[in-house]
C-alpha positions as CSV (number, residue, x, y, z in Angstrom):
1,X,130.4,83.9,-24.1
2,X,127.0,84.5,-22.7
3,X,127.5,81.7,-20.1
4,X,131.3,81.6,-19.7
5,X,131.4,85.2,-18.5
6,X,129.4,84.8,-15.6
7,X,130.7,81.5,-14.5
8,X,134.3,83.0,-14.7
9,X,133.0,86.2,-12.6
10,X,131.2,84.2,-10.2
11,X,134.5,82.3,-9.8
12,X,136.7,85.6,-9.5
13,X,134.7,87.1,-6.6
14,X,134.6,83.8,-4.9
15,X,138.7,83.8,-4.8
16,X,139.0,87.1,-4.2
17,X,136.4,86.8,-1.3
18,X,138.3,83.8,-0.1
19,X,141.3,85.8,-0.5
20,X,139.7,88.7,1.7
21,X,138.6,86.5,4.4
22,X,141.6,84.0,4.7
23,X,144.0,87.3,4.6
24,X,141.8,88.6,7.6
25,X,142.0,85.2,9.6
26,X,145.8,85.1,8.7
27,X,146.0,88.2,10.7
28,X,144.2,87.1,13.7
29,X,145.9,84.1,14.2
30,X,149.0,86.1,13.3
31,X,148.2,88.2,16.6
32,X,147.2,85.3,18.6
33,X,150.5,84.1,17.5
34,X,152.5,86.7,18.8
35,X,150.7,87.3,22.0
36,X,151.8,83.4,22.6
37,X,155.2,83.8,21.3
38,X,156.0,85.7,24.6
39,X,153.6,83.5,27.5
40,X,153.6,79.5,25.8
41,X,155.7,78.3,22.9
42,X,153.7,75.1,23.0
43,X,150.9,77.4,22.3
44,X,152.8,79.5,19.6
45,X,154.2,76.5,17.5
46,X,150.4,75.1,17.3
47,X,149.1,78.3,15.9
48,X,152.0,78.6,13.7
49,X,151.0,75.1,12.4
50,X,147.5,76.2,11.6
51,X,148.3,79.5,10.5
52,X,151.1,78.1,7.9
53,X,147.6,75.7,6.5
54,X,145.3,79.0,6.3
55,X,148.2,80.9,4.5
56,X,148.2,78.1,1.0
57,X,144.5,79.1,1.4
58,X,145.4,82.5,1.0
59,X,147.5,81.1,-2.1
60,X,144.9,79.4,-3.7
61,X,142.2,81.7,-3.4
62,X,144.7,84.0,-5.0
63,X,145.6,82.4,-7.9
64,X,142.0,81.6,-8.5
65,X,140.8,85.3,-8.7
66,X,144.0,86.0,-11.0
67,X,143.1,82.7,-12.9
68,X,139.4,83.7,-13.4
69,X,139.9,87.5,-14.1
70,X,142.5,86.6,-16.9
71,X,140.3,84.5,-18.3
72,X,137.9,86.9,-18.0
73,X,139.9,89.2,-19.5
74,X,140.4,86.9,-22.3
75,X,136.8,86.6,-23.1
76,X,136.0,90.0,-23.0
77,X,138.8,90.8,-25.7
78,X,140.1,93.3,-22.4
79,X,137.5,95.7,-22.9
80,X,137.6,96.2,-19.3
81,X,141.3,97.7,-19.6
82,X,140.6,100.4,-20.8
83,X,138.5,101.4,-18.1
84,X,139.4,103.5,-14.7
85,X,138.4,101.3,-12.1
86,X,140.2,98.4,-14.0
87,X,143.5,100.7,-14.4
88,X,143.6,101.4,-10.5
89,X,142.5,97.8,-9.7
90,X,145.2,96.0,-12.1
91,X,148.2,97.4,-10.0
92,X,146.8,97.1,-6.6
93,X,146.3,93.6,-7.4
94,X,149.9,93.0,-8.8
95,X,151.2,95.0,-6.1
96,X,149.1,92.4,-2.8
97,X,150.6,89.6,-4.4
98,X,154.0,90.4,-4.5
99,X,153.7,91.7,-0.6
100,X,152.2,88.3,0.0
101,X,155.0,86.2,-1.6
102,X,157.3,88.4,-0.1
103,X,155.7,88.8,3.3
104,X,154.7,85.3,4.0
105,X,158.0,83.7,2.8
106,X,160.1,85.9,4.9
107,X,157.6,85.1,8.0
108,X,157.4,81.5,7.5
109,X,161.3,81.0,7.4
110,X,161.7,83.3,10.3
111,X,159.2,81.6,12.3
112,X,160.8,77.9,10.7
113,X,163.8,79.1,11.8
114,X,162.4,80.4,15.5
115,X,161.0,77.4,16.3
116,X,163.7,75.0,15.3
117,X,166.5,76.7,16.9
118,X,166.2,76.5,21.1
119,X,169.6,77.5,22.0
120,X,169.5,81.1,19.9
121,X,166.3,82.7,20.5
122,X,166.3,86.2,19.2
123,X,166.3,89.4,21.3
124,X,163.3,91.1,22.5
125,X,164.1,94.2,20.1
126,X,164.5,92.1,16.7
127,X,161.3,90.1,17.8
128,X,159.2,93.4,18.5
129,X,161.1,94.9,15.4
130,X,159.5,91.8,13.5
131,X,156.5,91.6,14.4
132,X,155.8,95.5,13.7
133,X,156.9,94.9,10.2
134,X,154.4,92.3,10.3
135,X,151.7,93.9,11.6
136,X,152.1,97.1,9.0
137,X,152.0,94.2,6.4
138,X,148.8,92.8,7.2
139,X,147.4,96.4,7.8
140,X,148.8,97.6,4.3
141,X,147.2,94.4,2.9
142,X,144.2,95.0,4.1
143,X,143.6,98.3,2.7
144,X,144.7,97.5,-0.6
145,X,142.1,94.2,-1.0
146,X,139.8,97.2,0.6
147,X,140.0,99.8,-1.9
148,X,140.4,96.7,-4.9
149,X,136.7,95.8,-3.1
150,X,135.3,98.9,-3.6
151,X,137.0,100.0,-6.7
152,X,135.6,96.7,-8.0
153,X,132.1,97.4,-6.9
154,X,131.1,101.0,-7.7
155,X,133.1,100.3,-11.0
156,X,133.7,104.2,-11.6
Protein backbone atom coordinates (compact mmCIF):
# COMPACT_ATOMS: atom_id res chain seq x y z
CA UNK A 1 0.00 0.00 0.00
CA UNK A 2 2.60 2.44 1.04
CA UNK A 3 4.17 2.29 -2.41
CA UNK A 4 1.33 1.28 -4.69
CA UNK A 5 -0.66 4.34 -3.74
CA UNK A 6 1.62 6.73 -4.99
CA UNK A 7 2.70 4.98 -8.04
CA UNK A 8 -1.10 4.65 -8.99
CA UNK A 9 -1.57 8.61 -8.19
CA UNK A 10 1.40 9.50 -10.01
CA UNK A 11 -0.11 7.50 -12.88
CA UNK A 12 -3.70 9.17 -12.55
CA UNK A 13 -2.48 12.77 -12.87
CA UNK A 14 -0.23 11.87 -15.67
CA UNK A 15 -3.52 10.56 -17.75
CA UNK A 16 -5.53 13.04 -16.71
CA UNK A 17 -2.87 15.68 -17.56
CA UNK A 18 -2.48 13.91 -20.94
CA UNK A 19 -6.13 13.94 -21.09
CA UNK A 20 -6.12 17.87 -20.44
CA UNK A 21 -3.58 18.63 -22.86
CA UNK A 22 -4.47 16.32 -25.79
CA UNK A 23 -8.28 17.55 -25.29
CA UNK A 24 -6.83 21.22 -25.70
CA UNK A 25 -4.69 20.30 -28.85
CA UNK A 26 -7.81 18.43 -30.20
CA UNK A 27 -9.48 21.72 -30.17
CA UNK A 28 -6.89 23.60 -31.91
CA UNK A 29 -6.49 21.48 -34.68
CA UNK A 30 -10.28 21.18 -34.59
CA UNK A 31 -10.31 25.07 -35.36
CA UNK A 32 -7.49 24.87 -37.78
CA UNK A 33 -9.64 22.28 -39.28
CA UNK A 34 -12.55 24.18 -39.91
CA UNK A 35 -10.95 27.37 -41.01
CA UNK A 36 -9.43 24.88 -43.84
CA UNK A 37 -12.66 23.12 -44.43
CA UNK A 38 -13.86 26.39 -46.25
CA UNK A 39 -10.24 27.72 -48.19
CA UNK A 40 -8.16 24.04 -48.97
CA UNK A 41 -9.65 20.54 -48.58
CA UNK A 42 -6.16 19.28 -49.27
CA UNK A 43 -5.35 21.10 -46.18
CA UNK A 44 -8.54 20.00 -44.22
CA UNK A 45 -8.21 16.18 -44.95
CA UNK A 46 -4.48 16.34 -43.56
CA UNK A 47 -5.47 17.91 -40.39
CA UNK A 48 -8.26 15.63 -40.06
CA UNK A 49 -5.65 12.73 -40.42
CA UNK A 50 -3.58 14.07 -37.52
CA UNK A 51 -6.28 15.18 -35.53
CA UNK A 52 -8.23 11.56 -35.79
CA UNK A 53 -4.23 10.17 -34.31
CA UNK A 54 -4.31 12.95 -31.33
CA UNK A 55 -7.98 12.02 -30.56
CA UNK A 56 -6.93 7.81 -29.45
CA UNK A 57 -4.48 9.89 -27.36
CA UNK A 58 -7.28 11.54 -25.88
CA UNK A 59 -8.63 7.83 -25.47
CA UNK A 60 -5.79 6.40 -23.83
CA UNK A 61 -4.95 9.01 -21.57
CA UNK A 62 -8.49 8.56 -20.57
CA UNK A 63 -8.72 5.25 -19.77
CA UNK A 64 -5.47 5.46 -17.90
CA UNK A 65 -6.68 8.15 -15.27
CA UNK A 66 -10.06 5.96 -14.90
CA UNK A 67 -7.74 2.82 -14.81
CA UNK A 68 -5.37 4.29 -12.10
CA UNK A 69 -8.07 6.12 -9.96
CA UNK A 70 -10.11 2.79 -9.67
CA UNK A 71 -7.35 1.15 -8.64
CA UNK A 72 -6.77 3.70 -6.45
CA UNK A 73 -9.99 3.51 -5.29
CA UNK A 74 -9.49 -0.10 -4.69
CA UNK A 75 -6.53 0.34 -2.56
CA UNK A 76 -7.84 2.93 -0.44
CA UNK A 77 -10.95 0.59 0.45
CA UNK A 78 -12.90 4.07 -1.24
CA UNK A 79 -12.32 6.12 1.57
CA UNK A 80 -12.07 8.88 -0.76
CA UNK A 81 -15.99 8.44 -1.72
CA UNK A 82 -17.19 9.64 0.91
CA UNK A 83 -15.64 12.78 0.58
CA UNK A 84 -17.05 16.25 -1.25
CA UNK A 85 -14.55 16.94 -3.68
CA UNK A 86 -14.59 13.11 -4.70
CA UNK A 87 -18.64 13.31 -4.93
CA UNK A 88 -18.51 16.39 -7.35
CA UNK A 89 -15.43 14.99 -9.15
CA UNK A 90 -16.91 11.25 -9.80
CA UNK A 91 -19.78 12.65 -12.04
CA UNK A 92 -17.95 15.20 -13.85
CA UNK A 93 -15.72 12.52 -14.84
CA UNK A 94 -18.45 10.03 -15.90
CA UNK A 95 -20.19 12.80 -17.53
CA UNK A 96 -16.47 14.10 -20.10
CA UNK A 97 -16.38 10.64 -21.10
CA UNK A 98 -19.61 9.99 -22.31
CA UNK A 99 -19.45 13.62 -24.35
CA UNK A 100 -16.18 12.35 -25.71
CA UNK A 101 -17.47 9.00 -26.98
CA UNK A 102 -20.35 10.70 -28.09
CA UNK A 103 -18.76 13.83 -29.46
CA UNK A 104 -15.84 12.32 -31.20
CA UNK A 105 -17.79 9.38 -32.81
CA UNK A 106 -20.38 11.58 -34.26
CA UNK A 107 -17.40 14.05 -35.65
CA UNK A 108 -15.27 11.43 -36.90
CA UNK A 109 -18.15 9.75 -39.08
CA UNK A 110 -19.29 13.10 -40.15
CA UNK A 111 -16.02 14.26 -41.19
CA UNK A 112 -15.38 10.19 -42.76
CA UNK A 113 -18.34 10.71 -44.42
CA UNK A 114 -17.39 14.61 -45.66
CA UNK A 115 -14.42 13.72 -47.02
CA UNK A 116 -15.32 10.54 -48.84
CA UNK A 117 -18.30 11.84 -50.54
CA UNK A 118 -17.28 14.69 -53.47
CA UNK A 119 -20.40 14.84 -55.29
CA UNK A 120 -22.78 15.68 -51.98
CA UNK A 121 -21.04 18.25 -49.99
CA UNK A 122 -23.21 19.62 -47.32
CA UNK A 123 -24.81 23.08 -47.19
CA UNK A 124 -23.17 26.03 -45.66
CA UNK A 125 -26.02 26.12 -42.82
CA UNK A 126 -25.58 22.29 -41.74
CA UNK A 127 -21.70 22.83 -41.85
CA UNK A 128 -21.78 26.11 -39.67
CA UNK A 129 -24.68 24.30 -37.72
CA UNK A 130 -21.94 21.50 -37.04
CA UNK A 131 -19.26 22.99 -36.38
CA UNK A 132 -21.08 25.26 -33.59
CA UNK A 133 -22.13 22.10 -31.90
CA UNK A 134 -18.61 21.34 -32.05
CA UNK A 135 -17.19 24.09 -30.78
CA UNK A 136 -19.76 24.27 -27.57
CA UNK A 137 -18.41 20.65 -27.13
CA UNK A 138 -14.97 21.32 -26.80
CA UNK A 139 -15.79 24.53 -24.74
CA UNK A 140 -18.17 22.40 -22.36
CA UNK A 141 -15.28 19.91 -22.16
CA UNK A 142 -13.05 22.09 -21.16
CA UNK A 143 -14.67 23.48 -18.26
CA UNK A 144 -15.62 20.33 -16.91
CA UNK A 145 -11.67 18.76 -16.95
CA UNK A 146 -11.24 22.59 -15.44
CA UNK A 147 -13.35 22.47 -12.49
CA UNK A 148 -12.39 18.26 -12.08
CA UNK A 149 -8.63 20.16 -11.93
CA UNK A 150 -9.28 22.23 -9.34
CA UNK A 151 -11.81 20.26 -7.50
CA UNK A 152 -9.01 17.65 -7.48
CA UNK A 153 -6.45 20.03 -6.12
CA UNK A 154 -7.85 22.14 -3.26
CA UNK A 155 -9.56 18.73 -2.32
CA UNK A 156 -12.36 20.68 -0.24
Amino acid sequence: MHTVYPILLSLHMVGFVLFIGTTFTDYLLFRKLKQAFFTDSDKAFFLYNIKNKISRNIHLAGILAVVSGVAMMAATKGIYSEQLWFQIKFPLAILSIVLFIIFTTRQRKWFNHTFKTDVLQPSERVLMKFFAQQHRFYIMAMLILAVILIVSAFRF
